[in-house]
N, C-alpha and C positions, 0 to 999 in steps of 0.2 A: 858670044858675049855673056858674061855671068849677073845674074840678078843680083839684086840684096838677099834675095832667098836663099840663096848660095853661101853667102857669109857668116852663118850661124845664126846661132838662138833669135829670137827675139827676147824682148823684157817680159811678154804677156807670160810667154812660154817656159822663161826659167822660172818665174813667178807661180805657175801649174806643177814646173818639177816640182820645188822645194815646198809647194803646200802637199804631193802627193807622199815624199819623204819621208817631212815632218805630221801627218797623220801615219805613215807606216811606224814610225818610233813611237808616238804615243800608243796606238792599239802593241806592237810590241813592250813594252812598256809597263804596261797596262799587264798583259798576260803574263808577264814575268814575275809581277808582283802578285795576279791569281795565285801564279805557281807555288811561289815562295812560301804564301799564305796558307794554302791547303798544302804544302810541304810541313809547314808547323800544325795546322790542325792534327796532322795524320800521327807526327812524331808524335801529339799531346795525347793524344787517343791510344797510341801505343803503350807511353808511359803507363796511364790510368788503367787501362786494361791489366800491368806487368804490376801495378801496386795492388791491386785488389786480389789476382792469384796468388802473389807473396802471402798475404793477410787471410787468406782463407785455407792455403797450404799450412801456411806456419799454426791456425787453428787446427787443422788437419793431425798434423803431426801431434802439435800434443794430446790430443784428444785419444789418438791410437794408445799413448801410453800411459793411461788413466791407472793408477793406483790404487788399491781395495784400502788403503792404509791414512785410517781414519787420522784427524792433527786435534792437538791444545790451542784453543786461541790465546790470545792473550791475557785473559780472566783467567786462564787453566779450566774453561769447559768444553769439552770434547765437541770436536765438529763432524759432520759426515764426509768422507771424502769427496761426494759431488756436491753440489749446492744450487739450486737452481730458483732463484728469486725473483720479480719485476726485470725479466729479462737479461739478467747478471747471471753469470755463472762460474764458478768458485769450484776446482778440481784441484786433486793431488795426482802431478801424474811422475813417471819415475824418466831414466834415463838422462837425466842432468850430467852434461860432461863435467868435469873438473882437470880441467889439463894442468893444471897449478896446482893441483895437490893440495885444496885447502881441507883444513877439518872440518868435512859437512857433509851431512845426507846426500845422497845420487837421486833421493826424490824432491819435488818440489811442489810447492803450492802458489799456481795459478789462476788468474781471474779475468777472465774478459766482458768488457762493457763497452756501450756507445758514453760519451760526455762531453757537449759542447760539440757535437757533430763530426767527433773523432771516433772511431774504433781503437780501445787501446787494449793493452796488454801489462797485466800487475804479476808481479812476484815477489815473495818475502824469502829472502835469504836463509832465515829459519824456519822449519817447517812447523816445530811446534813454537809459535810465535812468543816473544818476550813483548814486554809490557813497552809499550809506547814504539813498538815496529814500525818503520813504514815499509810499505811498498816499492819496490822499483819498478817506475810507468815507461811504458814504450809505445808512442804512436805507431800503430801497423797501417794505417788509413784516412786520409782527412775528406772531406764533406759527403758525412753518411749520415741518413735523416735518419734510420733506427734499425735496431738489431733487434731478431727474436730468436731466440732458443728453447727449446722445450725438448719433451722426450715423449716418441710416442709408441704404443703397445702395439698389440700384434693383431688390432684390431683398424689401426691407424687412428686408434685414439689418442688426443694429446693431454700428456702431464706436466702442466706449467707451472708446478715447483716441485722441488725435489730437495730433502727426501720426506717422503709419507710413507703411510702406512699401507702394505699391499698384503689385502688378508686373501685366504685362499681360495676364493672365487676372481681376485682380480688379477686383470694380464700385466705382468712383469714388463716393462720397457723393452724393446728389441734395438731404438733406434733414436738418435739424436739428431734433432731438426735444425739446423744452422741459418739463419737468414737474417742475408743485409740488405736494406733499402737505400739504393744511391742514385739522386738526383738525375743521374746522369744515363745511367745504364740499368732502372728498373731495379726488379728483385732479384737478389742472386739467393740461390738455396741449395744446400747442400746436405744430403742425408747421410748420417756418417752412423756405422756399425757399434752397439754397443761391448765393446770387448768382454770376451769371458770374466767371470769374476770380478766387475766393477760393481757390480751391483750387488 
């Protein structure tokens, strides 16, 4: 003879399934959205990482083809080709493509600075600049608390403007100090080779 027992579920009992269920989809659930979440931290952190070596390469590069060839500003008073100021710094470097064929110098003149928590990048079209130029600005980097650059001798002494006068007891620059402070990820510094004959 078969009990009630025999007949399936009870109410108490389906009432136990469906609460053990529905707590397995919530903690699933739950984890998914963990996932998903630190799936975007990780992309966001990739990004930020892949904008900052763009920004410090593309510093890189110009910096390798720094120019001995002094410019006019636009008063027509001769400038130094490096310039190293309140942590600005103002290069002539060479290697400018012109795949268009315009009529212009293969060198250029470059300026990098932090402003408003960007790292950007200026260049004037003409090298020896005409009167009311502006600049063409290219964000490389957004929220960066400050840039330093300076040049340091062969003593690891630092020269925070340039140019001066280096009389013949004093050490010549070897090395350009590059450093950005970002919220995020600390100091990044990079020591990059004075190229023969920039100086």
């Amino acid at each position: 003879m078969k009990t009630s027992r025999d007949q399936g579920f009870t109410l108490f009992e389906m009432l136990i399934a469906v609460s053990i269920f529905a707590l397995m989809g919530a903690f699933a659930f739950f984890a998914l959205g963990q996932l998903t979440r630190n799936g975007q931290a990780v992309g966001e952190a990739n990004d930020r990482l892949s904008d900052m070596q763009f920004a410090v390469v593309y510093f890189n590069r110009d910096w390798t083809q720094v120019s001995p060839r002094k410019i006019r500003n636009q008063y027509g008073d001769e400038e130094s080709n490096i310039i190293i100021e309140d942590n600005v710094i103002t290069f002539t470097r060479g290697g400018w493509s012109n795949l268009l064929q315009h009529p212009r110098s293969s060198l250029q003149r470059v300026q990098y600075l932090v402003l408003d928590n960007k790292l950007l990048r200026r260049h004037w079209r003409s090298l020896d600049q005409g009167i009311a130029e502006e600049p063409v600005q290219a964000v490389l980097l957004d929220n960066v608390e400050s840039m330093e650059v300076e040049f340091l001798d062969v003593l690891g002494e630092p020269i925070r403007s340039w140019p001066m006068q280096v009389g013949p007891g004093d050490a010549a620059p070897i090395l350009l100090a590059f450093r950005l402070e970002l919220p995020d990820m600390g100091e990044i510094t990079r020591l990059l080779e004075v190229p023969g004959g920039a100086i």
